[in-house]
mmCIF file of the N, C-alpha and C atoms, coordinates in Angstrom:
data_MODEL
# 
_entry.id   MODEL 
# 
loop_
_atom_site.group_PDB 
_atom_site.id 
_atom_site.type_symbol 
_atom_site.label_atom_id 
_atom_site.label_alt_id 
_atom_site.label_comp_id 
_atom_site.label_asym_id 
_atom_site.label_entity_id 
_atom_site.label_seq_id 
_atom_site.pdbx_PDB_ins_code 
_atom_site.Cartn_x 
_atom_site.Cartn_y 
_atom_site.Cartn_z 
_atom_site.occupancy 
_atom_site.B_iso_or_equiv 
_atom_site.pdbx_formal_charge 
_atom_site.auth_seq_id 
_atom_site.auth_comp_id 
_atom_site.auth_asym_id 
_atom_site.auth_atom_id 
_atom_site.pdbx_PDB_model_num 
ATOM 1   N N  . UNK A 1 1  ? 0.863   -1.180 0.000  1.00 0.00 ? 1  UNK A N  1 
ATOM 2   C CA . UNK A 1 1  ? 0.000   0.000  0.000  1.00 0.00 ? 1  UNK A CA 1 
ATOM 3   C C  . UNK A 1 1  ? 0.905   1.238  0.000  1.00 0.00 ? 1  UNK A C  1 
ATOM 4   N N  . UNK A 1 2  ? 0.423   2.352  -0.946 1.00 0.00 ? 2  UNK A N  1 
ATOM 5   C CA . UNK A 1 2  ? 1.698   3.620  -1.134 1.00 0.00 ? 2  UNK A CA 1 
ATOM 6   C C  . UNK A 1 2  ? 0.700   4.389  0.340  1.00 0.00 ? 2  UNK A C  1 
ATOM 7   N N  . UNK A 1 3  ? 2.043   5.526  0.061  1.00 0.00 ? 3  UNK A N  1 
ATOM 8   C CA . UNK A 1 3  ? 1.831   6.532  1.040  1.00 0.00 ? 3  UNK A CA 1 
ATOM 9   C C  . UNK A 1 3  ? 0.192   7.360  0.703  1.00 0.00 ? 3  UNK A C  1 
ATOM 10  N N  . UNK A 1 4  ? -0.173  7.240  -0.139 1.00 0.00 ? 4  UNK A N  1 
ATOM 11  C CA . UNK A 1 4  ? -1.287  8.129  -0.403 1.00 0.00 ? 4  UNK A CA 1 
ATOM 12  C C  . UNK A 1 4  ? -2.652  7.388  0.133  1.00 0.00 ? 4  UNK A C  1 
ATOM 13  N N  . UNK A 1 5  ? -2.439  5.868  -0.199 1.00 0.00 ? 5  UNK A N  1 
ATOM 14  C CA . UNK A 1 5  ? -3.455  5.185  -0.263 1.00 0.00 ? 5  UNK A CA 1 
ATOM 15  C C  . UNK A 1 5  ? -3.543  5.264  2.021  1.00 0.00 ? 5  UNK A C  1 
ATOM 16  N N  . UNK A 1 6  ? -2.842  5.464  2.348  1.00 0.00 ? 6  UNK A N  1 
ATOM 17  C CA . UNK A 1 6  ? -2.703  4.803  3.916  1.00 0.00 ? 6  UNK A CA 1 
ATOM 18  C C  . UNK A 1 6  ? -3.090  6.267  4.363  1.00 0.00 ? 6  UNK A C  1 
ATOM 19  N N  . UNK A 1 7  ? -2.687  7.884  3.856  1.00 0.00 ? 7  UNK A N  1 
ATOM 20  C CA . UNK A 1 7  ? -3.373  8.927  4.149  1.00 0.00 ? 7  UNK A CA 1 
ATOM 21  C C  . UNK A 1 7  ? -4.846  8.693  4.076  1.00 0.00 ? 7  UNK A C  1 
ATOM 22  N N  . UNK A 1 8  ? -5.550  7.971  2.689  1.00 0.00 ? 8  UNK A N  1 
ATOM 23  C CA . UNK A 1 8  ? -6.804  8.478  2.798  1.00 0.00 ? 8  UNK A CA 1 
ATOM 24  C C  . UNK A 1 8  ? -7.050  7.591  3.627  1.00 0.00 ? 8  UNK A C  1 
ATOM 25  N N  . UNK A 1 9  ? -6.890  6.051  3.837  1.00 0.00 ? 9  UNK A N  1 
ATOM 26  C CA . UNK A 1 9  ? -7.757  5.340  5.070  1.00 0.00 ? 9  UNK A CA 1 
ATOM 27  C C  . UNK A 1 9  ? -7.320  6.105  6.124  1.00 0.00 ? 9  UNK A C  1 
ATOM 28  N N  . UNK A 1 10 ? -6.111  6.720  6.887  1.00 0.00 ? 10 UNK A N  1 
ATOM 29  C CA . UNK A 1 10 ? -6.509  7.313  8.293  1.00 0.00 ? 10 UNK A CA 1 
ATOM 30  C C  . UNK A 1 10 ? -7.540  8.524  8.090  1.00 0.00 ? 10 UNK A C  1 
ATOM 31  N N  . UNK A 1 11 ? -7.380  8.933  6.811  1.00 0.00 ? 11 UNK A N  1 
ATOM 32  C CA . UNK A 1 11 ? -9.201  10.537 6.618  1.00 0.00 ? 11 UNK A CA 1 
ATOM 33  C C  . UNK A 1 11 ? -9.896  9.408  7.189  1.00 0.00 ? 11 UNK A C  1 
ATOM 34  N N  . UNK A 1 12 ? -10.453 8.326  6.389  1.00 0.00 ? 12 UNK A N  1 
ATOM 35  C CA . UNK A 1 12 ? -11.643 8.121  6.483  1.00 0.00 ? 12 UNK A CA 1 
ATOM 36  C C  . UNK A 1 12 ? -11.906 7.295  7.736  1.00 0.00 ? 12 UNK A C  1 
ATOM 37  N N  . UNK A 1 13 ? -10.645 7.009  8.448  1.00 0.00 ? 13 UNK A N  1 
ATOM 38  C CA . UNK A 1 13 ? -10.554 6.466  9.951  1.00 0.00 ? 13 UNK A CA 1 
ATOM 39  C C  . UNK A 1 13 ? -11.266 7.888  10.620 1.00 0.00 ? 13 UNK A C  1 
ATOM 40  N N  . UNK A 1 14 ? -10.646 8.922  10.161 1.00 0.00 ? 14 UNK A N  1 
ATOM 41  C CA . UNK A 1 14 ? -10.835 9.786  11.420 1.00 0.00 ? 14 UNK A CA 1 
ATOM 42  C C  . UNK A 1 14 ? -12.479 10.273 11.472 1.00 0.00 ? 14 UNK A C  1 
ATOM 43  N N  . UNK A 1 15 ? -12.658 10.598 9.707  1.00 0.00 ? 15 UNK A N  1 
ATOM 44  C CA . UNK A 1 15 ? -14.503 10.611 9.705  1.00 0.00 ? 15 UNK A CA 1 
ATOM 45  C C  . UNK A 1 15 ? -15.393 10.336 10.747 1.00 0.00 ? 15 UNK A C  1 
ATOM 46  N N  . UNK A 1 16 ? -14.839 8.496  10.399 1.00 0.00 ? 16 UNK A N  1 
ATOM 47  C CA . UNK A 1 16 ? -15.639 7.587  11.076 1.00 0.00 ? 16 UNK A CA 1 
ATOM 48  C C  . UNK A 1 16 ? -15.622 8.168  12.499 1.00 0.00 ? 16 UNK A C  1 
ATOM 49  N N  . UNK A 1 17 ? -14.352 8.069  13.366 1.00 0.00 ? 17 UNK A N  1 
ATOM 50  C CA . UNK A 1 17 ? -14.302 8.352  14.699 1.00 0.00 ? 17 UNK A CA 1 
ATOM 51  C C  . UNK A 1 17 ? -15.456 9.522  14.950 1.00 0.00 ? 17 UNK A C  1 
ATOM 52  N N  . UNK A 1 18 ? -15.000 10.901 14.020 1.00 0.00 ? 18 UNK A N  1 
ATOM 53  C CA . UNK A 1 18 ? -15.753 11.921 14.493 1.00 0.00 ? 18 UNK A CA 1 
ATOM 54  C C  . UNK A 1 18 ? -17.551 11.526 14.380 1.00 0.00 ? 18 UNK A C  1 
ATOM 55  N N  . UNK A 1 19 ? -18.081 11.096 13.134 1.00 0.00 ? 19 UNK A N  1 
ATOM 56  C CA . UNK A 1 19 ? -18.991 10.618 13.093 1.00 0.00 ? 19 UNK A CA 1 
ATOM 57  C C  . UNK A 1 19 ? -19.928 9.567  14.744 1.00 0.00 ? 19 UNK A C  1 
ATOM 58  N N  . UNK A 1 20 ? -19.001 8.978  14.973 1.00 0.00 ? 20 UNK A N  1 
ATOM 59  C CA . UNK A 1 20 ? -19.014 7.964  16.693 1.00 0.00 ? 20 UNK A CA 1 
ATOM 60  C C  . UNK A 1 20 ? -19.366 8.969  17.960 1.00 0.00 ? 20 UNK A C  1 
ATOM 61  N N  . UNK A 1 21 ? -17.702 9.885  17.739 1.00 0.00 ? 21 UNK A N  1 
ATOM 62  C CA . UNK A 1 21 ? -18.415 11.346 18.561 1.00 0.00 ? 21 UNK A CA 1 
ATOM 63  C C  . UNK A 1 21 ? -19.611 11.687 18.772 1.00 0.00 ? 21 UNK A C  1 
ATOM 64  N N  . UNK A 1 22 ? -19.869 11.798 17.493 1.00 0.00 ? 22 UNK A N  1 
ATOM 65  C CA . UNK A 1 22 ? -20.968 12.843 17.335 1.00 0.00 ? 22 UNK A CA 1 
ATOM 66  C C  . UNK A 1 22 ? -22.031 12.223 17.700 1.00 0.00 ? 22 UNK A C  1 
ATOM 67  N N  . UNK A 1 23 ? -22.138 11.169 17.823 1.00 0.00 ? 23 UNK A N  1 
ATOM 68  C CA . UNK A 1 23 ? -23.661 10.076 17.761 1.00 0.00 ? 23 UNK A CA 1 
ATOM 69  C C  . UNK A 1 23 ? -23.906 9.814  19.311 1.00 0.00 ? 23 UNK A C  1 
ATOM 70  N N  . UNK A 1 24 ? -22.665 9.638  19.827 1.00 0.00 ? 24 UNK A N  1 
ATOM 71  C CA . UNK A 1 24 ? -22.372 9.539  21.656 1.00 0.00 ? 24 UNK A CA 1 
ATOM 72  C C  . UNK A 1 24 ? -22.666 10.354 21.699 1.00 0.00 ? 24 UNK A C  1 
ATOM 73  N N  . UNK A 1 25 ? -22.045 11.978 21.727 1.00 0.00 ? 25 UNK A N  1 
ATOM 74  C CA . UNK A 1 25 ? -22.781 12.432 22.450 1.00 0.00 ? 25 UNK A CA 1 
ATOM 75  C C  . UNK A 1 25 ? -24.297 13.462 22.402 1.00 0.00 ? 25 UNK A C  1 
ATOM 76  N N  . UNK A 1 26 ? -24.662 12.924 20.821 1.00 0.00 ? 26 UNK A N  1 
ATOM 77  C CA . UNK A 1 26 ? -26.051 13.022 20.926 1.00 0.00 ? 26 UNK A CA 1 
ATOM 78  C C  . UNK A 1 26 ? -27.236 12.455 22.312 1.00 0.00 ? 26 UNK A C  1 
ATOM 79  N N  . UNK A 1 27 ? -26.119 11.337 22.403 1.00 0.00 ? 27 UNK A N  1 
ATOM 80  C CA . UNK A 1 27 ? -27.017 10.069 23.431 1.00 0.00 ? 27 UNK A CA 1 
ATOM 81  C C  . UNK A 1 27 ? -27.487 10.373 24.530 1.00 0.00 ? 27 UNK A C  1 
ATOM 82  N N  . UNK A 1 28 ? -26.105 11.186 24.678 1.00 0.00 ? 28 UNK A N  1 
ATOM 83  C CA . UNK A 1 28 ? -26.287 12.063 26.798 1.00 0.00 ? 28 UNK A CA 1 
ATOM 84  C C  . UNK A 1 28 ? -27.447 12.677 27.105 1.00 0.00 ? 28 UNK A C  1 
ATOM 85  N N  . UNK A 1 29 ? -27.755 12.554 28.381 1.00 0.00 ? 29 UNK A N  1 
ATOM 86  C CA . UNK A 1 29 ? -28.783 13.063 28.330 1.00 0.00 ? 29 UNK A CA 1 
ATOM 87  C C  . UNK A 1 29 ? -28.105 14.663 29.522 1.00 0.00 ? 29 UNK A C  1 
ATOM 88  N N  . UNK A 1 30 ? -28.465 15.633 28.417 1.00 0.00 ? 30 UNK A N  1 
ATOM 89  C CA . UNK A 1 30 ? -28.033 16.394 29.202 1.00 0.00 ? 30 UNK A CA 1 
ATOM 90  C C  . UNK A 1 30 ? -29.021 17.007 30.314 1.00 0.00 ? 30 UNK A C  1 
ATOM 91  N N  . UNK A 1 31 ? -29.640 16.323 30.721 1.00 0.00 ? 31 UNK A N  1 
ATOM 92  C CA . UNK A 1 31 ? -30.329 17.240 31.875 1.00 0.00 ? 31 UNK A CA 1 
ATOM 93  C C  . UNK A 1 31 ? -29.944 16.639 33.168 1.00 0.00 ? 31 UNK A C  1 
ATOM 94  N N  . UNK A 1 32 ? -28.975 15.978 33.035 1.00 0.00 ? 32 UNK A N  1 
ATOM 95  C CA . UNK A 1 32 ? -28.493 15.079 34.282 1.00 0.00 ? 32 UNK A CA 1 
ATOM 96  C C  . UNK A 1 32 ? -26.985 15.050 34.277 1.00 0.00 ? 32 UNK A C  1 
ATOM 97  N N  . UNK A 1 33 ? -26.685 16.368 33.342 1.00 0.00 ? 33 UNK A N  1 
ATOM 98  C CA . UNK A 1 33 ? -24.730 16.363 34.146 1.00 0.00 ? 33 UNK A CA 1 
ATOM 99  C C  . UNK A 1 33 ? -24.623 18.345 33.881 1.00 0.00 ? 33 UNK A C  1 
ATOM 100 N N  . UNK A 1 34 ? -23.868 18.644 34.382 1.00 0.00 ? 34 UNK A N  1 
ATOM 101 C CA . UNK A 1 34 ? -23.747 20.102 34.721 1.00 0.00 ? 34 UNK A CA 1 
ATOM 102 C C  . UNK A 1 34 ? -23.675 21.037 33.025 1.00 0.00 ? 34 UNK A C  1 
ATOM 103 N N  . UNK A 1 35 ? -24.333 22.273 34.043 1.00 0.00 ? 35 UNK A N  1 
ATOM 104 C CA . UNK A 1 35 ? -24.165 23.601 32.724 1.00 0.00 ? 35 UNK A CA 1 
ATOM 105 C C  . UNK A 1 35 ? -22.762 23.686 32.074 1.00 0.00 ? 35 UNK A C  1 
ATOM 106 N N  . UNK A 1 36 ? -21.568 23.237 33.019 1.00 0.00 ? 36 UNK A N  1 
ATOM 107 C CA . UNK A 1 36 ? -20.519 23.272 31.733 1.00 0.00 ? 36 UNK A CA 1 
ATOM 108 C C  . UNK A 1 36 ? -20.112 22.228 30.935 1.00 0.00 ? 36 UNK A C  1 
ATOM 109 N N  . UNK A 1 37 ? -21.000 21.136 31.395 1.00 0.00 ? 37 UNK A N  1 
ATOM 110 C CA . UNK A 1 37 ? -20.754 20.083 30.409 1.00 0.00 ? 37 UNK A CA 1 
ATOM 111 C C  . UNK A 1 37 ? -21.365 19.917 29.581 1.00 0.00 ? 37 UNK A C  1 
ATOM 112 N N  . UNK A 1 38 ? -22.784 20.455 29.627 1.00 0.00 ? 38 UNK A N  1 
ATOM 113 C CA . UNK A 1 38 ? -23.978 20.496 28.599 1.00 0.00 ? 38 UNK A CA 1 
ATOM 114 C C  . UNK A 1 38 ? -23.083 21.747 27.511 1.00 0.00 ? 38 UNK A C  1 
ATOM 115 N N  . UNK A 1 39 ? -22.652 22.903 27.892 1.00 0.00 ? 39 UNK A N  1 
ATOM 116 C CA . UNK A 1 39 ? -21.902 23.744 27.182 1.00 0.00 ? 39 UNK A CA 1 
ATOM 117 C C  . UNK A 1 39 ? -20.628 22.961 26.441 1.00 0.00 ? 39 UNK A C  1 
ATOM 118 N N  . UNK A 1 40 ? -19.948 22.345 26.826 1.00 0.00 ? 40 UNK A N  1 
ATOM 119 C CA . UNK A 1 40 ? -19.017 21.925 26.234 1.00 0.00 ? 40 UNK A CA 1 
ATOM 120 C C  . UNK A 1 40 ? -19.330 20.896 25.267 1.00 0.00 ? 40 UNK A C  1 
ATOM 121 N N  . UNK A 1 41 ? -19.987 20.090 25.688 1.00 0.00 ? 41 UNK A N  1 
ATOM 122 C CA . UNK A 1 41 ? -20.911 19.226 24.424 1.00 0.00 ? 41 UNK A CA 1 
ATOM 123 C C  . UNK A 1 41 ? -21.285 19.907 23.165 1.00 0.00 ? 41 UNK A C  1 
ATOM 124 N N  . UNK A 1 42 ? -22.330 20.434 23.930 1.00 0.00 ? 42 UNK A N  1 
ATOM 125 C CA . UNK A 1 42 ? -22.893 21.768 22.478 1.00 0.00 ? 42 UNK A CA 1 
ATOM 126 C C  . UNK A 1 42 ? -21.981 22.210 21.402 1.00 0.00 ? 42 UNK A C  1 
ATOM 127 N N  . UNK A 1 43 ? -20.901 23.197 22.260 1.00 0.00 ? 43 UNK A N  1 
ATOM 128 C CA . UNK A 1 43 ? -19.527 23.044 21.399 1.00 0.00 ? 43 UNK A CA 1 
ATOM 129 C C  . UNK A 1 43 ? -19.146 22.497 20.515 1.00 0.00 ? 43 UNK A C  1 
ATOM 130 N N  . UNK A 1 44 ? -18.569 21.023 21.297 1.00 0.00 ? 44 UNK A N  1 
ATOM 131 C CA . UNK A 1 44 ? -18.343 19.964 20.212 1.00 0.00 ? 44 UNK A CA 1 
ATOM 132 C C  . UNK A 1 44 ? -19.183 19.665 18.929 1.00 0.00 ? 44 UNK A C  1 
ATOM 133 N N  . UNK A 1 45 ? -20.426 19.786 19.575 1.00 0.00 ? 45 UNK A N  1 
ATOM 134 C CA . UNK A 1 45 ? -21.633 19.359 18.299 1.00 0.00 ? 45 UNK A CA 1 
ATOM 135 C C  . UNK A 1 45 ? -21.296 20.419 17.138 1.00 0.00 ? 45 UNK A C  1 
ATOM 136 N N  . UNK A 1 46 ? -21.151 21.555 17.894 1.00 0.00 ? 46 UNK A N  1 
ATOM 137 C CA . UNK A 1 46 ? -20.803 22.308 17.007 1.00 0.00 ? 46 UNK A CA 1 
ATOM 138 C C  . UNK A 1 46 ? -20.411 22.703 15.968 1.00 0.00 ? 46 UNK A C  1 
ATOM 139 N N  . UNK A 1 47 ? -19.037 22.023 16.590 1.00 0.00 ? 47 UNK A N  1 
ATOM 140 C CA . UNK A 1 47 ? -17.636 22.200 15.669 1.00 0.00 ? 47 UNK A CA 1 
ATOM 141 C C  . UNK A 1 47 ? -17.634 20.966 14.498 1.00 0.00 ? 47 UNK A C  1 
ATOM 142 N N  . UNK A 1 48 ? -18.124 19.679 14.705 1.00 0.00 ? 48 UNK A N  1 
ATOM 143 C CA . UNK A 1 48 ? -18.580 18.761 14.234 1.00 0.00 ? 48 UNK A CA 1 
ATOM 144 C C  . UNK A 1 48 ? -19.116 19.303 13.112 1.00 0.00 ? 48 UNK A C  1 
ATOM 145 N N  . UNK A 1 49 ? -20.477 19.917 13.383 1.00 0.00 ? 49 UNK A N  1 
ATOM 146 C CA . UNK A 1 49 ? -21.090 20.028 11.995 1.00 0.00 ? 49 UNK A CA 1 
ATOM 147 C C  . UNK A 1 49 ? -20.962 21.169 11.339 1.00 0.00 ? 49 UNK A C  1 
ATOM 148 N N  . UNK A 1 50 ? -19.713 22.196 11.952 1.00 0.00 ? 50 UNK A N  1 
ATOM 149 C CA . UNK A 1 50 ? -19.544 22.775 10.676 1.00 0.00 ? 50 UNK A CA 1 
ATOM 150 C C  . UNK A 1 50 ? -18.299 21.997 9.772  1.00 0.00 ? 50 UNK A C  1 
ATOM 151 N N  . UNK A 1 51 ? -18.268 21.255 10.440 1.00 0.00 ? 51 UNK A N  1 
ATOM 152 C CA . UNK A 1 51 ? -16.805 20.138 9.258  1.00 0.00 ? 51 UNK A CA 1 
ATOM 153 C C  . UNK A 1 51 ? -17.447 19.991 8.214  1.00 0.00 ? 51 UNK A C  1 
ATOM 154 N N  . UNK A 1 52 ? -18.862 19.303 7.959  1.00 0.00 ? 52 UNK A N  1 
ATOM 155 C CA . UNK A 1 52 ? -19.653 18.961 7.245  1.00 0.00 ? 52 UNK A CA 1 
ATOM 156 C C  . UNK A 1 52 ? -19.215 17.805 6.424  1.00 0.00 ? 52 UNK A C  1 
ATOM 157 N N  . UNK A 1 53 ? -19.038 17.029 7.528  1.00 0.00 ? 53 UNK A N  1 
ATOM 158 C CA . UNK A 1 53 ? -18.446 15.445 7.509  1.00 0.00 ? 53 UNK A CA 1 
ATOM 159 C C  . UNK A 1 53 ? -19.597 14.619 6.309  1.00 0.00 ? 53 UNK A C  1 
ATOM 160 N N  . UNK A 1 54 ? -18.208 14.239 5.450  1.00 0.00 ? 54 UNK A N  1 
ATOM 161 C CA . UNK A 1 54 ? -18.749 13.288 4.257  1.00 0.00 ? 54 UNK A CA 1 
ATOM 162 C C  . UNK A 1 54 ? -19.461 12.043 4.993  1.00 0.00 ? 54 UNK A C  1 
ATOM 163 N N  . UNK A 1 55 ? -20.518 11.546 3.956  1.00 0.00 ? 55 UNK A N  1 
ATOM 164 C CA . UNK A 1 55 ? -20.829 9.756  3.974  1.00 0.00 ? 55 UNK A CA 1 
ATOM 165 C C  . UNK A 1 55 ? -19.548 9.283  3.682  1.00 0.00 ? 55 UNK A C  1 
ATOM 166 N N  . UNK A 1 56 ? -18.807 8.782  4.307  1.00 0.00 ? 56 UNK A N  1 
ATOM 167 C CA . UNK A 1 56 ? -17.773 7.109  4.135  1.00 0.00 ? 56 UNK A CA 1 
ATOM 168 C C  . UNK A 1 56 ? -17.924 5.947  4.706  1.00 0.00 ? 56 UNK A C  1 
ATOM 169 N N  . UNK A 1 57 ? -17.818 5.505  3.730  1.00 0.00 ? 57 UNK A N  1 
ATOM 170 C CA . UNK A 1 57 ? -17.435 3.764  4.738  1.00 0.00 ? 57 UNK A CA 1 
ATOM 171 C C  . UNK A 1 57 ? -15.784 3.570  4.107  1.00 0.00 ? 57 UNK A C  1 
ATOM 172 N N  . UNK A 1 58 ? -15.357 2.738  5.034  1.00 0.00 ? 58 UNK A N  1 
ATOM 173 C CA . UNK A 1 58 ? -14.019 2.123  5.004  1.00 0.00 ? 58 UNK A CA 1 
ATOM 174 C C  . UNK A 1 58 ? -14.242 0.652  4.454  1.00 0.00 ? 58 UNK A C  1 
ATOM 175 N N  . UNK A 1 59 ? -13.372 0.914  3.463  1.00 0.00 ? 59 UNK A N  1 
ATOM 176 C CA . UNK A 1 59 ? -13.170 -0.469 2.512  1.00 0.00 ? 59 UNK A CA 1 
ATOM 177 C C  . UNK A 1 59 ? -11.683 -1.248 3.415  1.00 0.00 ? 59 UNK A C  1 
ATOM 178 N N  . UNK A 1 60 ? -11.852 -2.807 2.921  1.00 0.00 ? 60 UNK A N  1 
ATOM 179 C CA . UNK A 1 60 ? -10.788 -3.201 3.606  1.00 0.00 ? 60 UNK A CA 1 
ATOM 180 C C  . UNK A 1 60 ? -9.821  -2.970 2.467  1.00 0.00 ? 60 UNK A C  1 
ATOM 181 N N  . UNK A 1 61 ? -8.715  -2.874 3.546  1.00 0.00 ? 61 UNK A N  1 
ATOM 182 C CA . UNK A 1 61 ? -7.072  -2.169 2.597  1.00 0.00 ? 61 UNK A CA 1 
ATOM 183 C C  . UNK A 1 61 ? -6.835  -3.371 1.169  1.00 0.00 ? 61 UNK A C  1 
ATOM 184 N N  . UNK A 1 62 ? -7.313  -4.139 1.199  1.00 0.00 ? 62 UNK A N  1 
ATOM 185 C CA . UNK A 1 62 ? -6.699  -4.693 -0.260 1.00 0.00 ? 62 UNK A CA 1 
ATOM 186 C C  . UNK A 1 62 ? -7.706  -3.737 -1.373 1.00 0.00 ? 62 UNK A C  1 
ATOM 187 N N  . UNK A 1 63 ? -8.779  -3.323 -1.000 1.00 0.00 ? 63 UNK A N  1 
ATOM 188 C CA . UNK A 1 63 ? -9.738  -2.755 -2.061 1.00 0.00 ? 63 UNK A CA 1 
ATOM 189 C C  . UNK A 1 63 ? -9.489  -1.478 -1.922 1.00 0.00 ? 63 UNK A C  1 
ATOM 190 N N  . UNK A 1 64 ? -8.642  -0.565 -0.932 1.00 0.00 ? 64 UNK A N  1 
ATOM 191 C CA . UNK A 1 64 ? -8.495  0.925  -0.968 1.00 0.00 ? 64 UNK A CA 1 
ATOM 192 C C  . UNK A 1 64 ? -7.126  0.435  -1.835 1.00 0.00 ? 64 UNK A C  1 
ATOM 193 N N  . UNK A 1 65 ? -6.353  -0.416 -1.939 1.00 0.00 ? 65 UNK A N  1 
ATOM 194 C CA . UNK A 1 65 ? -5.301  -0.450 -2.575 1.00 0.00 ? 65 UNK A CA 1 
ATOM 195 C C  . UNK A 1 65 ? -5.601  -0.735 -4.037 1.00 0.00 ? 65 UNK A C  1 
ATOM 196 N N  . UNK A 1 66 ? -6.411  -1.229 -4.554 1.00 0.00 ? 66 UNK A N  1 
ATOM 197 C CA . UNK A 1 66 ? -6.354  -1.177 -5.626 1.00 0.00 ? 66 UNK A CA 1 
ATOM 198 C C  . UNK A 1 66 ? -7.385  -0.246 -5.779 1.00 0.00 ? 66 UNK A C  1 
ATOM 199 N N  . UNK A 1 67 ? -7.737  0.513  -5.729 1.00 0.00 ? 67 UNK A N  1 
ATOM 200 C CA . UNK A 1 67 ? -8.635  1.967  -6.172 1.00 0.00 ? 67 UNK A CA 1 
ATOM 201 C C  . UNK A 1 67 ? -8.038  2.367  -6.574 1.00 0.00 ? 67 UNK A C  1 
# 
């Protein structure tokens, strides 16, 4: 696998992760942990969707390698 092909699977590693983020901490329920954590969440959500994170799925590396 070249150097290019192993950049885009860690992008689309990291997508995914942020995507996971984002879904956790949809989950919380914030009315049961403090005003600066409900604030700091929010934040995050925030910052999240102004990325404006693509649909990916991760192919296994023999099929990102031959793309």
């Amino acid at each position: 696998m070249d150097d290019t092909s192993i950049r885009i699977e860690k992008v689309l590693q990291l997508v995914e992760d942020l995507k996971d983020i984002e879904s956790n901490l949809r989950t919380i329920n914030v009315e049961k942990i403090e005003d600066e954590e409900a604030i700091l969440i929010m934040a995050i959500l925030d910052i999240i969707a102004a990325i404006k994170l693509p649909d990916v799925h991760i192919l296994p590396q023999n099929i990102i390698g031959e793309a």
